[in-house]
N, C-alpha and C positions, 0 to 999 in steps of 0.2 A: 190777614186775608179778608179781604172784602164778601160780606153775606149775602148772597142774591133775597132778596124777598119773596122773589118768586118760588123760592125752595123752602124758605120756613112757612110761607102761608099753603105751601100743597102740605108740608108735613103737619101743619096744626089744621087742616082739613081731614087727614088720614088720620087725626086724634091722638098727635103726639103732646105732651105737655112740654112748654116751655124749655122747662129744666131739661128732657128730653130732647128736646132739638138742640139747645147749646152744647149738650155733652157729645151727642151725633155730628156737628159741624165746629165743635172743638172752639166754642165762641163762649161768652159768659150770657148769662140770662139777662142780664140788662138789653144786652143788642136783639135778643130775639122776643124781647114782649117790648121795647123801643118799635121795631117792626110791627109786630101785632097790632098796637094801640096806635102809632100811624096809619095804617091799614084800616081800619074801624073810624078813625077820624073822616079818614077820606070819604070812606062808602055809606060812614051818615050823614054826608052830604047830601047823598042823593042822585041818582042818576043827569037829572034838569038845571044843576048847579052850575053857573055858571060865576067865571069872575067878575068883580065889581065894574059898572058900568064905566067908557074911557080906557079901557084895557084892552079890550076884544082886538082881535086879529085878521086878519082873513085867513085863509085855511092856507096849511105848509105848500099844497100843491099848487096853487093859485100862485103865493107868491116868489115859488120859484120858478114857475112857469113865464110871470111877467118880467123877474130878474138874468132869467138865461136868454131871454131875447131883448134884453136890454141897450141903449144904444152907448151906454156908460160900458168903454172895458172896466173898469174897477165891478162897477155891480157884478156884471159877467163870473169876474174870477173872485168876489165873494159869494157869489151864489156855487160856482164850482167848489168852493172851501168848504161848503156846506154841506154838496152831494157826497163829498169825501168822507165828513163826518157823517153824514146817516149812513154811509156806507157801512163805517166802521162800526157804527153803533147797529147795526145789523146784524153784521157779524157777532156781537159782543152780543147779543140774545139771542140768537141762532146756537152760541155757544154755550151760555146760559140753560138755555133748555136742555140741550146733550148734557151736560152734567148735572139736571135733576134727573132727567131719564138714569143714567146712571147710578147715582146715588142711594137712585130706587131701587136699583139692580143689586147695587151691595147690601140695601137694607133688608131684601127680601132673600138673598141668600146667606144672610150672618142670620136669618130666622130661622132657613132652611138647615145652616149648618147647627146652630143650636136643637134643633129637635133632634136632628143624627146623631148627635153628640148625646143628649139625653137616653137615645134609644139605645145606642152602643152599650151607656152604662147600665141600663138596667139588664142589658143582653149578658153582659160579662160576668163570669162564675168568682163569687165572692171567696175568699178564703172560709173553711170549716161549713160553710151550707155541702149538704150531702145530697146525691142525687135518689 
């Protein structure tokens, strides 16, 4: 199963430990402090980081904006292969998100049901305590 990042970096935001979030997402701890320490690589970078100079691009919308009215059909229908792909990759973190949103959901009522659970036991009448 593939680990969203974006679901181990909200849980070690929420102050889950490592060990915690792989036994939560049923993953080993190598992949969820892998994630971490990429994550921290990235963002001390710095917000103004840019890549090495000769690399730069012009921005996604630019260039498919020149490639969809292109007078090349080939560019045309790579450029279409494209909007396909970000389509789908739209999708795929539209989806992403509904399952941390979720996840959240079960984490906070396996909290909820553990403290019911707690209360139940200390509610229930022990053998030989007397009233």
């Amino acid at each position: 199963m593939q680990i969203p990042p974006a679901v181990v970096l909200h849980l070690v935001r929420d102050g889950y430990t490592p060990q915690r979030i792989a036994e939560h997402l049923r993953t080993d701890v190598a992949t969820v402090t892998g994630i971490i320490r990429l994550h921290n690589e990235l963002t001390s970078r710095g917000p103004d980081w840019r890549p090495p100079a000769g690399r730069r691009r012009p921005g996604i919308a630019k260039l498919l904006a020149w490639a969809d009215h292109h007078s090349r059909a080939s560019i045309r229908r790579r450029a279409a292969r494209v909007h396909r792909i970000l389509d789908e990759l739209l999708a795929d973190h539209q989806a992403e998100g509904e399952l941390l949103v979720s996840m959240l959901e079960v984490a906070d009522l396996e909290r909820q049901l553990a403290a019911a659970r707690t209360r139940t036991a200390a509610l229930m009448p022990r053998a030989g305590r007397t009233r």
